[in-house]
N, CA, C, O and CB atoms as a CASP TS submission, in Angstrom:
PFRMAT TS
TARGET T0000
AUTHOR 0000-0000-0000
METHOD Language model
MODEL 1
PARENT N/A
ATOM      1  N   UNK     1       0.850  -1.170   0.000  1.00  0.00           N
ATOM      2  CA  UNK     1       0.000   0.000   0.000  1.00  0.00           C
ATOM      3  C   UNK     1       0.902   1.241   0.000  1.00  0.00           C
ATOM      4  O   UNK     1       1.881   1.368   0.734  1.00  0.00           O
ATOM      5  CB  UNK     1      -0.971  -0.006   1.230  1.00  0.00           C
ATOM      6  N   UNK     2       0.502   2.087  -0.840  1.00  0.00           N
ATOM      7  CA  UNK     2       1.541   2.968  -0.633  1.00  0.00           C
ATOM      8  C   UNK     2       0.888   4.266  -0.065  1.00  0.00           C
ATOM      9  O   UNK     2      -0.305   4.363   0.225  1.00  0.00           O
ATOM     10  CB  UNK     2       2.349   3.189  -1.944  1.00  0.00           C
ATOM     11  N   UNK     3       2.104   5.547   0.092  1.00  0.00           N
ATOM     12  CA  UNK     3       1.595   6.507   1.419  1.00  0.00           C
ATOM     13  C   UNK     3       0.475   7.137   0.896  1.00  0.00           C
ATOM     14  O   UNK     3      -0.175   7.552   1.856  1.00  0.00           O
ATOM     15  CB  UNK     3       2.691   7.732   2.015  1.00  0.00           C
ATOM     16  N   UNK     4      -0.191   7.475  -0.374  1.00  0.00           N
ATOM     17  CA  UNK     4      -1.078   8.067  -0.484  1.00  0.00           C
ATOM     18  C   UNK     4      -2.533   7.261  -0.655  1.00  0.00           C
ATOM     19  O   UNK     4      -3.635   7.811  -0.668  1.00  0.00           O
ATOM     20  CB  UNK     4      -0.684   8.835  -1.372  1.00  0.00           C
ATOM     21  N   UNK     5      -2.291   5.904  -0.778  1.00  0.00           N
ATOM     22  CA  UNK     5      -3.241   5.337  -0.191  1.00  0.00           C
ATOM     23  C   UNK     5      -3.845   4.966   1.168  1.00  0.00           C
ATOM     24  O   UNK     5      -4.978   4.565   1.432  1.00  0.00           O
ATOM     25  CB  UNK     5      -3.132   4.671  -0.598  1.00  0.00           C
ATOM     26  N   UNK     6      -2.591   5.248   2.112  1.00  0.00           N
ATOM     27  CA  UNK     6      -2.519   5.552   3.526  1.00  0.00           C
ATOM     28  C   UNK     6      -3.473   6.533   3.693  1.00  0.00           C
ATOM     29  O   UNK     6      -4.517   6.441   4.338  1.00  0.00           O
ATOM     30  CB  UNK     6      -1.184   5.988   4.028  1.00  0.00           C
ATOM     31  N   UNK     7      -2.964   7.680   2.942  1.00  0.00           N
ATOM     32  CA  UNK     7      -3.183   9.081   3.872  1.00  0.00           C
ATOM     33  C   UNK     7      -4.834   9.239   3.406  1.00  0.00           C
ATOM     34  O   UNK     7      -5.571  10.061   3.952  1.00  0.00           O
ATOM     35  CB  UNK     7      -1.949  10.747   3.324  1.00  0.00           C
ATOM     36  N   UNK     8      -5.264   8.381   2.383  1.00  0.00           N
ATOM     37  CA  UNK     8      -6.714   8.410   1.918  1.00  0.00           C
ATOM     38  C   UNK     8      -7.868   7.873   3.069  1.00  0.00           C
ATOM     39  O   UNK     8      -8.916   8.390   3.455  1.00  0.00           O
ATOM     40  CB  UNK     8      -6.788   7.433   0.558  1.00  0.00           C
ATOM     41  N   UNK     9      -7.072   6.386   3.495  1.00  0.00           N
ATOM     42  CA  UNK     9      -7.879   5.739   4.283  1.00  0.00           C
ATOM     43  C   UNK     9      -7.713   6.462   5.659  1.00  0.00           C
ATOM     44  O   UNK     9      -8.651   6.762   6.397  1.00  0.00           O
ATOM     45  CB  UNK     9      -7.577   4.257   4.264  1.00  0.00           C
ATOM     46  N   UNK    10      -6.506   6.678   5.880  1.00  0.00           N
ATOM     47  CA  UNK    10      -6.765   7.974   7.517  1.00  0.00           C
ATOM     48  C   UNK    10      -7.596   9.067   7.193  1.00  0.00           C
ATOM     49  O   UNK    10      -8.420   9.323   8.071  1.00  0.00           O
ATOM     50  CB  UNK    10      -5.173   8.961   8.159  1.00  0.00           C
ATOM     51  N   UNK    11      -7.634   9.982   5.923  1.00  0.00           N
ATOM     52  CA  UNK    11      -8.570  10.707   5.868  1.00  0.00           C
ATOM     53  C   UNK    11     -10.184  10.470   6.049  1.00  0.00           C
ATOM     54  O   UNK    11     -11.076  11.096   6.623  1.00  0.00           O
ATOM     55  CB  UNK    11      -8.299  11.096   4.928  1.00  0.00           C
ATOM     56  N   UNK    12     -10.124   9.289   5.297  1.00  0.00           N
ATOM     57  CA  UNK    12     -12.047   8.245   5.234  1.00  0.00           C
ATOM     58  C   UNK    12     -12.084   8.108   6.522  1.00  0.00           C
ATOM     59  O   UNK    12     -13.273   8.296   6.780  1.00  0.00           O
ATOM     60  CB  UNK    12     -12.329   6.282   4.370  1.00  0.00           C
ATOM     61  N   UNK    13     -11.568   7.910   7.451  1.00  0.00           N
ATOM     62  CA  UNK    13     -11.893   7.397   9.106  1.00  0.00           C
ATOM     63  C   UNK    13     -11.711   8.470   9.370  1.00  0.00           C
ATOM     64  O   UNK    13     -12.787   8.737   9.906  1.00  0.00           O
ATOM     65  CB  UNK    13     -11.062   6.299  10.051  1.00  0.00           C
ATOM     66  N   UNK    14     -11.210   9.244   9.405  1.00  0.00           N
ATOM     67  CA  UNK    14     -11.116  11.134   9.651  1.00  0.00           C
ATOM     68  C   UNK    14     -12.216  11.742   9.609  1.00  0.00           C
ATOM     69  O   UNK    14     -12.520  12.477  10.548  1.00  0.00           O
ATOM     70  CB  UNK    14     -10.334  12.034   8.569  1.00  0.00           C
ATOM     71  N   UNK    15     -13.020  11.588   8.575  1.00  0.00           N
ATOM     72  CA  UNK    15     -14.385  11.905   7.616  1.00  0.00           C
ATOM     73  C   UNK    15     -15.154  11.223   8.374  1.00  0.00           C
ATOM     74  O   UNK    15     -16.138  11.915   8.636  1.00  0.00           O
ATOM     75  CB  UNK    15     -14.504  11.422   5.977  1.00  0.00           C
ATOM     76  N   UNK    16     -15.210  10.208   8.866  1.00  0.00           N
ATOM     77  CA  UNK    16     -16.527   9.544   9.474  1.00  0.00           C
ATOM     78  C   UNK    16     -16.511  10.245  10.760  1.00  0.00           C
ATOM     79  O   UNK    16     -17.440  10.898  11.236  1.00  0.00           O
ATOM     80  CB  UNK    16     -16.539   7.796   9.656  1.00  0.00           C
ATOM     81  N   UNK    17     -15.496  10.066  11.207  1.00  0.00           N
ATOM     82  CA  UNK    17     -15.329  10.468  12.746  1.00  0.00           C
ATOM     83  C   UNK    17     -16.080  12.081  12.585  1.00  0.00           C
ATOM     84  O   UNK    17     -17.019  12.571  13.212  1.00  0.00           O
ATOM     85  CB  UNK    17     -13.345  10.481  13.375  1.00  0.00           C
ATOM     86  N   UNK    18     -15.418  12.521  11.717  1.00  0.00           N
ATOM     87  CA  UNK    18     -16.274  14.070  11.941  1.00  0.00           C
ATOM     88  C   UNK    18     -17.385  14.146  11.957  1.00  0.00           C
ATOM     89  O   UNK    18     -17.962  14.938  12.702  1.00  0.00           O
ATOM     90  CB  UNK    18     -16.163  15.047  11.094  1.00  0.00           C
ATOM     91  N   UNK    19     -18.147  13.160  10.953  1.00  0.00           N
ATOM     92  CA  UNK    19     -19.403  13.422  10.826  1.00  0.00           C
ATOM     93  C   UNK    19     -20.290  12.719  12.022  1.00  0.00           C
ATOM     94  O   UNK    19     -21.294  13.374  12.301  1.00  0.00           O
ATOM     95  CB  UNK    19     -19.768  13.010   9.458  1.00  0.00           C
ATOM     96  N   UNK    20     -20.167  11.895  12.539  1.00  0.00           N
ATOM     97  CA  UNK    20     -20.541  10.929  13.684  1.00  0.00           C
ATOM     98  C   UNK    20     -20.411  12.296  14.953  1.00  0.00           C
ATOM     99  O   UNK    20     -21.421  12.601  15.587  1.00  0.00           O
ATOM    100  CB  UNK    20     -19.197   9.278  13.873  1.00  0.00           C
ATOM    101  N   UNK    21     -19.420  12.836  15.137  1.00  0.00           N
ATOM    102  CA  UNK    21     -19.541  13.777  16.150  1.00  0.00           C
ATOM    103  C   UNK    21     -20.146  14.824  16.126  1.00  0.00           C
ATOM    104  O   UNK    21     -20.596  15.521  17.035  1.00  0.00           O
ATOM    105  CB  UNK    21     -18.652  14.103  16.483  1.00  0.00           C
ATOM    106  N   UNK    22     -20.154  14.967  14.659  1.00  0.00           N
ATOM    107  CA  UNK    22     -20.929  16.439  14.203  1.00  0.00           C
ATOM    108  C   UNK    22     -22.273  16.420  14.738  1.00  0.00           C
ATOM    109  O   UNK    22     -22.800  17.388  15.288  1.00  0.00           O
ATOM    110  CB  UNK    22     -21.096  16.687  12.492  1.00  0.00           C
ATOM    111  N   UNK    23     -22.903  15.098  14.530  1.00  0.00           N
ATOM    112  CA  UNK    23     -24.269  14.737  14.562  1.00  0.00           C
ATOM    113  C   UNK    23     -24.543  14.599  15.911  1.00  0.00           C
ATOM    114  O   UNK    23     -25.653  14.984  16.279  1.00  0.00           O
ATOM    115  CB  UNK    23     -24.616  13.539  13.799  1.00  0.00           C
ATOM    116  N   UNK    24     -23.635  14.047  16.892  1.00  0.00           N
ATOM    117  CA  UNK    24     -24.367  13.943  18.385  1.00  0.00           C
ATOM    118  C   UNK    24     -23.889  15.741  18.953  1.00  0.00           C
ATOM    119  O   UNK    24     -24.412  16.276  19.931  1.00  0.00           O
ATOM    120  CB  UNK    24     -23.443  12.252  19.664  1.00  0.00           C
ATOM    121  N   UNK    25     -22.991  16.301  18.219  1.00  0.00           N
ATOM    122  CA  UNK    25     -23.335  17.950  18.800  1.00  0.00           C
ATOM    123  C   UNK    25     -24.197  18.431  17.963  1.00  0.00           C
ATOM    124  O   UNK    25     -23.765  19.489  17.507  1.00  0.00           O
ATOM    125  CB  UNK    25     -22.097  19.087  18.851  1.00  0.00           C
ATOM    126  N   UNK    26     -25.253  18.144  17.529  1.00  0.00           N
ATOM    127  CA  UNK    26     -26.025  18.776  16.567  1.00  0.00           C
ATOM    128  C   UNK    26     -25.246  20.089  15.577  1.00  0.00           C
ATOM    129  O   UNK    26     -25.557  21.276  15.672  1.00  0.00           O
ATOM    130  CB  UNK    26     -27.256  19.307  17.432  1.00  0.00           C
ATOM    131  N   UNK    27     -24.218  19.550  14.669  1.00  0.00           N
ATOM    132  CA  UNK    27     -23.545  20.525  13.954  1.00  0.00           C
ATOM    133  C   UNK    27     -24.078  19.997  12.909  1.00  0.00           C
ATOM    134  O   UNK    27     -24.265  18.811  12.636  1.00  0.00           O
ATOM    135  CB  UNK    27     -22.061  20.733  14.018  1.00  0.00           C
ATOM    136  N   UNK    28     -24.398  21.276  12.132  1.00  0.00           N
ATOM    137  CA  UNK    28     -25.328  20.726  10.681  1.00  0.00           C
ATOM    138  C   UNK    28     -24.275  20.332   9.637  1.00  0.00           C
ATOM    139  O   UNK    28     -23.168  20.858   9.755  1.00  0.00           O
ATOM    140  CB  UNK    28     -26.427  22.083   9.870  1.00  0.00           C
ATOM    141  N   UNK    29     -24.492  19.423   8.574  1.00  0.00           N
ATOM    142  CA  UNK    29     -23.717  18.714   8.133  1.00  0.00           C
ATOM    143  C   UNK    29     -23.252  19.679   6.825  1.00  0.00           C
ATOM    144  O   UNK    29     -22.411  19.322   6.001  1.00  0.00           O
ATOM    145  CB  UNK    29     -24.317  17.319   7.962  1.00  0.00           C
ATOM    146  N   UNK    30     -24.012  21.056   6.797  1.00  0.00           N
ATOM    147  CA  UNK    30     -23.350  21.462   5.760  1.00  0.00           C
ATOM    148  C   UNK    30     -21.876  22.512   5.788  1.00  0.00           C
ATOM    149  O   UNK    30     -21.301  22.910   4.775  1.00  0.00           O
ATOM    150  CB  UNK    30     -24.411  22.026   5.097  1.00  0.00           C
ATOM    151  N   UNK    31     -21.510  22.788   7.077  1.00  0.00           N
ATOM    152  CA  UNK    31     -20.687  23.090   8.192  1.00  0.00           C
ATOM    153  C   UNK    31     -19.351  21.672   7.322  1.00  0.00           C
ATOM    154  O   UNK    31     -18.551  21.819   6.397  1.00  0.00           O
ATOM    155  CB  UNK    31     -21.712  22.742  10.211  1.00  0.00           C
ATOM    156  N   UNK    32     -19.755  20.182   8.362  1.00  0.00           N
ATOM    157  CA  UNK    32     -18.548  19.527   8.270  1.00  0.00           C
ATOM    158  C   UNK    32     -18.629  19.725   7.064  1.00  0.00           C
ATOM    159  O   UNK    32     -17.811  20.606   6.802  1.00  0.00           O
ATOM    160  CB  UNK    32     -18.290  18.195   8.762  1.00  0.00           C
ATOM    161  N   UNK    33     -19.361  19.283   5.808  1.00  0.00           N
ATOM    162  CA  UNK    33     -18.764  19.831   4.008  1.00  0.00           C
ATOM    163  C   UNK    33     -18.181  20.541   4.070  1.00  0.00           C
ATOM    164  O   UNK    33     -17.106  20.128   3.634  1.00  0.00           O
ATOM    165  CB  UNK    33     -19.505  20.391   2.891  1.00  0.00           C
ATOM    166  N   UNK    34     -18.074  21.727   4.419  1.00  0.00           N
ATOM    167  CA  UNK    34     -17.765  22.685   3.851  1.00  0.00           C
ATOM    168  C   UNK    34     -16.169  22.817   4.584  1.00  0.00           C
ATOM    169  O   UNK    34     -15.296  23.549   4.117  1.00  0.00           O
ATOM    170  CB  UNK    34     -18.905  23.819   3.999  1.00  0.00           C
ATOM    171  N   UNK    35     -15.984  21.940   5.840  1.00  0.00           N
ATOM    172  CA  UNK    35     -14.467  22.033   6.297  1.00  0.00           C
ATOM    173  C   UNK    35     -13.708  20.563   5.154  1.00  0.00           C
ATOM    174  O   UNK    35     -12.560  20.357   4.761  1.00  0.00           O
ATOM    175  CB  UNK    35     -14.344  21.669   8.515  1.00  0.00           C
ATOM    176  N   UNK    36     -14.586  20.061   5.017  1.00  0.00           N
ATOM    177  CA  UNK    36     -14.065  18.652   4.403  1.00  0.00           C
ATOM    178  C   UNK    36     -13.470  19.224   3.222  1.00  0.00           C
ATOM    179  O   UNK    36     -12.326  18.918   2.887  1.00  0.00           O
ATOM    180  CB  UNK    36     -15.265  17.397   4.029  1.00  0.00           C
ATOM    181  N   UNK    37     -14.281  20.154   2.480  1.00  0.00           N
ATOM    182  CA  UNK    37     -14.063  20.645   1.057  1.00  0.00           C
ATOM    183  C   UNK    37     -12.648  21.566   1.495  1.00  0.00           C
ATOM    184  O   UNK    37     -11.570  21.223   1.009  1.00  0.00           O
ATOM    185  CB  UNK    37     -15.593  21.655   0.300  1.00  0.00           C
ATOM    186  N   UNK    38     -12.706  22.547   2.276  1.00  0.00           N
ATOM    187  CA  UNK    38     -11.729  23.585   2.637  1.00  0.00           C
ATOM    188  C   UNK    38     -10.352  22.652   2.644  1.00  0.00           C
ATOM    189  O   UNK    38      -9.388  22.866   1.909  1.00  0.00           O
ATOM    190  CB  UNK    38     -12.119  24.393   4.203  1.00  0.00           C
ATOM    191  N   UNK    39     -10.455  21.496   3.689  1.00  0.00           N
ATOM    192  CA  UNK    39      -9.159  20.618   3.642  1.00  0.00           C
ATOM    193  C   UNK    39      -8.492  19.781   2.263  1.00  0.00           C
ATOM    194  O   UNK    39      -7.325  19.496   1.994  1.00  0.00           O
ATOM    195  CB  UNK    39      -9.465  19.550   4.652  1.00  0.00           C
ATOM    196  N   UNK    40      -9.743  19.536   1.552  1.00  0.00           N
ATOM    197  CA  UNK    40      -9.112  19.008   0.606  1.00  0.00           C
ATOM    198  C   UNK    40      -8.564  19.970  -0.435  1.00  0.00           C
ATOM    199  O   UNK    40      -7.574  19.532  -1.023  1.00  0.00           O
ATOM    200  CB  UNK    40      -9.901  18.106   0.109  1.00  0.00           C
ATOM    201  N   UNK    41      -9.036  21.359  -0.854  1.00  0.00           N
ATOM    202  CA  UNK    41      -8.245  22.247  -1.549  1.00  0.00           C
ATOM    203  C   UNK    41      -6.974  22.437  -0.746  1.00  0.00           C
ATOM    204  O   UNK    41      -5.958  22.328  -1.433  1.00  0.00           O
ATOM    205  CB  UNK    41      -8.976  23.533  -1.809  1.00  0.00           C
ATOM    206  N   UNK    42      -6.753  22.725   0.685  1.00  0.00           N
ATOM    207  CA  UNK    42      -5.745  22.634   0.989  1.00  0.00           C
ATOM    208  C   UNK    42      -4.438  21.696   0.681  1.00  0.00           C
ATOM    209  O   UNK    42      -3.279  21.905   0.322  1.00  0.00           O
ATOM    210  CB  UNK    42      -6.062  22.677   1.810  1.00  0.00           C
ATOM    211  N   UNK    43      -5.136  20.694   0.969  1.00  0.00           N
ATOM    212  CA  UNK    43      -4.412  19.172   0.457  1.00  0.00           C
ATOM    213  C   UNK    43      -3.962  19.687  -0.825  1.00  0.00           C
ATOM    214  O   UNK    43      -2.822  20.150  -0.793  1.00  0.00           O
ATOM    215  CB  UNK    43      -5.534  17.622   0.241  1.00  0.00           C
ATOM    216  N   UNK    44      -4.762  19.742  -2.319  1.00  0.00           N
ATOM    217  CA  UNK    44      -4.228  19.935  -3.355  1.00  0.00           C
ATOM    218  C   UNK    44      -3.242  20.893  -3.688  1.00  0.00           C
ATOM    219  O   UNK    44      -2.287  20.789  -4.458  1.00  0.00           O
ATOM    220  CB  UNK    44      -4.999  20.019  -3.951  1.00  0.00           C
ATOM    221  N   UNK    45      -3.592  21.771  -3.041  1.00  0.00           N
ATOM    222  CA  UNK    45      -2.662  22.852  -3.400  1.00  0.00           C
ATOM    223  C   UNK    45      -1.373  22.897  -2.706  1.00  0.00           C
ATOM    224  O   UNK    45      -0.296  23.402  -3.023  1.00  0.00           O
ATOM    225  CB  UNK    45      -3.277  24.088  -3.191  1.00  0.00           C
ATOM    226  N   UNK    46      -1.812  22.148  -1.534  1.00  0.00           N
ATOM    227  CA  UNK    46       0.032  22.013  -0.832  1.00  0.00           C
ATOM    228  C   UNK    46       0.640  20.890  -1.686  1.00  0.00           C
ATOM    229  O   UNK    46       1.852  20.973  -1.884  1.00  0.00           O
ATOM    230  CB  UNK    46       0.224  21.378   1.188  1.00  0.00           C
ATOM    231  N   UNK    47       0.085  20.019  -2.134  1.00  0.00           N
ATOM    232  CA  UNK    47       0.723  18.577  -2.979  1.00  0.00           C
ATOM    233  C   UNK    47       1.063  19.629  -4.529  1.00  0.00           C
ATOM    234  O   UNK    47       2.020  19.239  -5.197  1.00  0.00           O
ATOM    235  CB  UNK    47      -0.921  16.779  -3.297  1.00  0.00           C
ATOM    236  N   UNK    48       0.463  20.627  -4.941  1.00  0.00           N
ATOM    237  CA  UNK    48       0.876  21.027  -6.229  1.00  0.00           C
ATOM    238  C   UNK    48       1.794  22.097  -6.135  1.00  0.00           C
ATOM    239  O   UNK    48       2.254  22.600  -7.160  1.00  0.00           O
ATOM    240  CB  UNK    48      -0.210  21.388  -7.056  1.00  0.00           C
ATOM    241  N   UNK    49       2.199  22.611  -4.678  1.00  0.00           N
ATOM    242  CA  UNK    49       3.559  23.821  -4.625  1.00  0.00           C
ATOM    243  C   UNK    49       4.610  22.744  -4.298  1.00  0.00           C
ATOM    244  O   UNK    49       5.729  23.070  -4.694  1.00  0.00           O
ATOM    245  CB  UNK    49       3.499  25.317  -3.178  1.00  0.00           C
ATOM    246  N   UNK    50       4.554  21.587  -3.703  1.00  0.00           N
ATOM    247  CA  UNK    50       5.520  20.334  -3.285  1.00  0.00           C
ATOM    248  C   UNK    50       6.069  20.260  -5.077  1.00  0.00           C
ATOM    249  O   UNK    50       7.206  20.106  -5.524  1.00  0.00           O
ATOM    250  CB  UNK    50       4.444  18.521  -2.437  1.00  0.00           C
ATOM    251  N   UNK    51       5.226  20.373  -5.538  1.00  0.00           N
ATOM    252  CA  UNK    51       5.682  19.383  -7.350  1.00  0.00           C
ATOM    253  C   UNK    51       6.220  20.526  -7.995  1.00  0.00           C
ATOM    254  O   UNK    51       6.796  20.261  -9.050  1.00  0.00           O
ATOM    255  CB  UNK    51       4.070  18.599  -8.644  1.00  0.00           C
ATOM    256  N   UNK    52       6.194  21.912  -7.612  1.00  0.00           N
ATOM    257  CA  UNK    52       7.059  22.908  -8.380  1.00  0.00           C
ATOM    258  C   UNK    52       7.884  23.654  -7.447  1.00  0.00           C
ATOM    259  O   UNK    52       7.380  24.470  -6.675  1.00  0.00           O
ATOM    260  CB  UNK    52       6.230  23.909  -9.217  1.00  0.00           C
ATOM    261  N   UNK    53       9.228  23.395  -7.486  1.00  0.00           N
ATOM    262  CA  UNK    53       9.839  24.286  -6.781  1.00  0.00           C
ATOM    263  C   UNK    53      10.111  25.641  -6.945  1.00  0.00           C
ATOM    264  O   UNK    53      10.585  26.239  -5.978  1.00  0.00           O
ATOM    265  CB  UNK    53      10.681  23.889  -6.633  1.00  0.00           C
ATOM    266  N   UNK    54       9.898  26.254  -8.006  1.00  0.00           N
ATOM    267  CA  UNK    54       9.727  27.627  -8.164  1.00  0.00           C
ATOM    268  C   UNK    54       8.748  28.287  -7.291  1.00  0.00           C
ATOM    269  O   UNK    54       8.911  29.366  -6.722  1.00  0.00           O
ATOM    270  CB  UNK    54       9.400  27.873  -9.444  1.00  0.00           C
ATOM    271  N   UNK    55       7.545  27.402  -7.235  1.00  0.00           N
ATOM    272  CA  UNK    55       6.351  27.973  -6.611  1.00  0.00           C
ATOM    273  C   UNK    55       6.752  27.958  -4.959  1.00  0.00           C
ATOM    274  O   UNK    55       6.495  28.875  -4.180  1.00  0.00           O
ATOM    275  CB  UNK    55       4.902  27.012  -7.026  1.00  0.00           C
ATOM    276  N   UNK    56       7.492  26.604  -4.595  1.00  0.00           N
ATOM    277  CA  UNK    56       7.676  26.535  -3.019  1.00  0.00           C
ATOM    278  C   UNK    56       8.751  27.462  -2.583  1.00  0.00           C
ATOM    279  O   UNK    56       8.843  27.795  -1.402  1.00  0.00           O
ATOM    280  CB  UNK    56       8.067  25.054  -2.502  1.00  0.00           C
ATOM    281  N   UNK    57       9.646  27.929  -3.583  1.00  0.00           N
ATOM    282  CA  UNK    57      10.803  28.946  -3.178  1.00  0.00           C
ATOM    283  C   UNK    57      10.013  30.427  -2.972  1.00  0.00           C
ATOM    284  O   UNK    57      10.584  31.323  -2.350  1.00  0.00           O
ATOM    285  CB  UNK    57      12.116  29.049  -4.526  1.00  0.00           C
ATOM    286  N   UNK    58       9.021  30.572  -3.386  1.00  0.00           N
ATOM    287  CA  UNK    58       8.035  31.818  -3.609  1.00  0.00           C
ATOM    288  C   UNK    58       7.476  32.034  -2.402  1.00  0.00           C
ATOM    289  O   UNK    58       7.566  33.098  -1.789  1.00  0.00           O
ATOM    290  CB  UNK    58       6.873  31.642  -4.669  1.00  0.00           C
ATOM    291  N   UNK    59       6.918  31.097  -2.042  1.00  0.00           N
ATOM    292  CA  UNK    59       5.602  30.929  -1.185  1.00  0.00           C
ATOM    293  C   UNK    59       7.063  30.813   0.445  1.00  0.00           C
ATOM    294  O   UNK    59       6.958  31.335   1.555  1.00  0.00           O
ATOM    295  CB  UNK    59       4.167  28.916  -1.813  1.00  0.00           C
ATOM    296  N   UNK    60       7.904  30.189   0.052  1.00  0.00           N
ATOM    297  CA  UNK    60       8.677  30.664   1.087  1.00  0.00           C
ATOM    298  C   UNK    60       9.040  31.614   1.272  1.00  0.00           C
ATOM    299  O   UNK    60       8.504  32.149   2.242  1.00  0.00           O
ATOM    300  CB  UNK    60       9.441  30.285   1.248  1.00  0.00           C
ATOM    301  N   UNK    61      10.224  32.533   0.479  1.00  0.00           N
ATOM    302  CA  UNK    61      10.133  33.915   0.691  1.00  0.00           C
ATOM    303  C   UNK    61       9.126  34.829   1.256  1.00  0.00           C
ATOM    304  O   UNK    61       9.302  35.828   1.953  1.00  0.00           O
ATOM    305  CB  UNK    61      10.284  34.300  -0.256  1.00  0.00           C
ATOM    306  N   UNK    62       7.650  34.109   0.671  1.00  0.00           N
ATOM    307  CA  UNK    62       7.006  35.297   1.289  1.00  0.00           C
ATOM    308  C   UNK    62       6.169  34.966   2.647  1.00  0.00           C
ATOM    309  O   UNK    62       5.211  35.589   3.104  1.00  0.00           O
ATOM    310  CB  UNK    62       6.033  35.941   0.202  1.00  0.00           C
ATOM    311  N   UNK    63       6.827  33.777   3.170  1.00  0.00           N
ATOM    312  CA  UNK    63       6.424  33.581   4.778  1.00  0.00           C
ATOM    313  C   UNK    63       7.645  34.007   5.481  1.00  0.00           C
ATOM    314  O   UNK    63       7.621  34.089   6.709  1.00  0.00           O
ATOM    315  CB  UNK    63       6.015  31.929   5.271  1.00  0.00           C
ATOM    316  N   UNK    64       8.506  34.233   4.944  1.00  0.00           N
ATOM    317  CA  UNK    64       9.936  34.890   5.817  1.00  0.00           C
ATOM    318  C   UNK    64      11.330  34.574   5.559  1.00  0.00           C
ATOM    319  O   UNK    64      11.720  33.503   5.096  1.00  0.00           O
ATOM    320  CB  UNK    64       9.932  34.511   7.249  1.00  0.00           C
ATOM    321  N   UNK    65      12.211  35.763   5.950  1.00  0.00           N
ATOM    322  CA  UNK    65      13.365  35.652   5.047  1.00  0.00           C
ATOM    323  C   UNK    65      14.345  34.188   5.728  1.00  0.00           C
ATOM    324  O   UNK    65      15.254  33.626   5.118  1.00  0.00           O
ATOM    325  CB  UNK    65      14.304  37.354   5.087  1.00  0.00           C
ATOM    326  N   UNK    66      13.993  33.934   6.700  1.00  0.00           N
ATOM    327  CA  UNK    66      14.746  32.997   7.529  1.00  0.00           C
ATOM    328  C   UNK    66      14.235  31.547   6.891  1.00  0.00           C
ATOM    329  O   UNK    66      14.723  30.466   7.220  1.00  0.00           O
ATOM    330  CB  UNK    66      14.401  33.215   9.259  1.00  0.00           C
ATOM    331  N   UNK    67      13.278  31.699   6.023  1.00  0.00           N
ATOM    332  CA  UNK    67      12.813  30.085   6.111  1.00  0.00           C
ATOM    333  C   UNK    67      13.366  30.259   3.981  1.00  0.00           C
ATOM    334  O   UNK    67      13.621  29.486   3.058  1.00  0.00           O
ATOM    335  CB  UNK    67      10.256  29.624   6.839  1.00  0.00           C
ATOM    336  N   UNK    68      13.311  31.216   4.124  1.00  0.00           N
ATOM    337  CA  UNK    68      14.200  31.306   2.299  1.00  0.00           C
ATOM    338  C   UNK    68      15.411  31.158   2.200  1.00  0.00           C
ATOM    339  O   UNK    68      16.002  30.640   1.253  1.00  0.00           O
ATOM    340  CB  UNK    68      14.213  32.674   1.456  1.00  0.00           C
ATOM    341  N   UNK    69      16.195  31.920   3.866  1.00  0.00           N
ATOM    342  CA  UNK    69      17.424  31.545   3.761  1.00  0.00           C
ATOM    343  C   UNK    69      17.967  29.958   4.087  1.00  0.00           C
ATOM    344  O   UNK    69      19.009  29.475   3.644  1.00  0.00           O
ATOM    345  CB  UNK    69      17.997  32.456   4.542  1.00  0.00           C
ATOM    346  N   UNK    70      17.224  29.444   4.760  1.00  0.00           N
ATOM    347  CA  UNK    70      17.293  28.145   5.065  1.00  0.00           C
ATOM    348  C   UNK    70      17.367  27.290   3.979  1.00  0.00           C
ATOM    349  O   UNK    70      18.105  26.305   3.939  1.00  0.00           O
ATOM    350  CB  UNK    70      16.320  27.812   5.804  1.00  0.00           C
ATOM    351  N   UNK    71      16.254  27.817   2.670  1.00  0.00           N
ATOM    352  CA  UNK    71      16.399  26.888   1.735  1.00  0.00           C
ATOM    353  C   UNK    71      17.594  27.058   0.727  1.00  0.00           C
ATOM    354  O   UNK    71      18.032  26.134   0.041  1.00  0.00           O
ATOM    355  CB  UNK    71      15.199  26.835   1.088  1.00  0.00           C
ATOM    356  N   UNK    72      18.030  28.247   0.720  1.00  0.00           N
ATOM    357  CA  UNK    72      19.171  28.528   0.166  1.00  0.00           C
ATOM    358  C   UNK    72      20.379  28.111   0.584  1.00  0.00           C
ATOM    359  O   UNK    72      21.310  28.004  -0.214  1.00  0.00           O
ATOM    360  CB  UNK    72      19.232  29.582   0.100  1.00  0.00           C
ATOM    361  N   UNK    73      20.533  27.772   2.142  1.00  0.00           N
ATOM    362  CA  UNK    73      21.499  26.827   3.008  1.00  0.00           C
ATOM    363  C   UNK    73      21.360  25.006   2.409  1.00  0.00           C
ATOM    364  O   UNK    73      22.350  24.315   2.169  1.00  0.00           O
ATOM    365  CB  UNK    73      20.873  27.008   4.925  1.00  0.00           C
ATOM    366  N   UNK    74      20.429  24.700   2.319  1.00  0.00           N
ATOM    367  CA  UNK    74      20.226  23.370   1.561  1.00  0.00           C
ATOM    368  C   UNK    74      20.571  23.128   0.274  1.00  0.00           C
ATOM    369  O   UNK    74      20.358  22.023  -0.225  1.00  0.00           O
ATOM    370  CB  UNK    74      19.034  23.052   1.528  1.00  0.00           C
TER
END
């Protein structure tokens, strides 16, 4: 099995669990969607600055000069 079939099935038990709790705090289910959806654009978009390093040297610089200089130390 490999890690991104891992990280699918921890997410699916992730997903249930939310929704199972959502429901005994009476949180309406269009709430957990809408975090489920939020995480998974997250997901994509951190897996698609991982696959271009131009983009991750960017997105570093502009969280701080210490974590640009770091990558420039590597």
């Amino acid at each position: 099995m490999s890690g991104s079939d891992l990280r699918r099935l921890r997410w699916g038990f992730a997903m249930d669990s939310a929704r199972k709790l959502a429901r005994r705090l009476g949180i309406a289910h269009s709430t957990v969607y809408r975090n489920e959806q939020r995480a998974r654009v997250t997901d994509y978009v951190s897996a698609r600055v991982a696959a271009n390093p131009l983009a991750s040297a960017f997105l570093l610089g502009m969280t701080g000069d210490a974590e640009a200089e770091q990558l420039e130390l590597t």
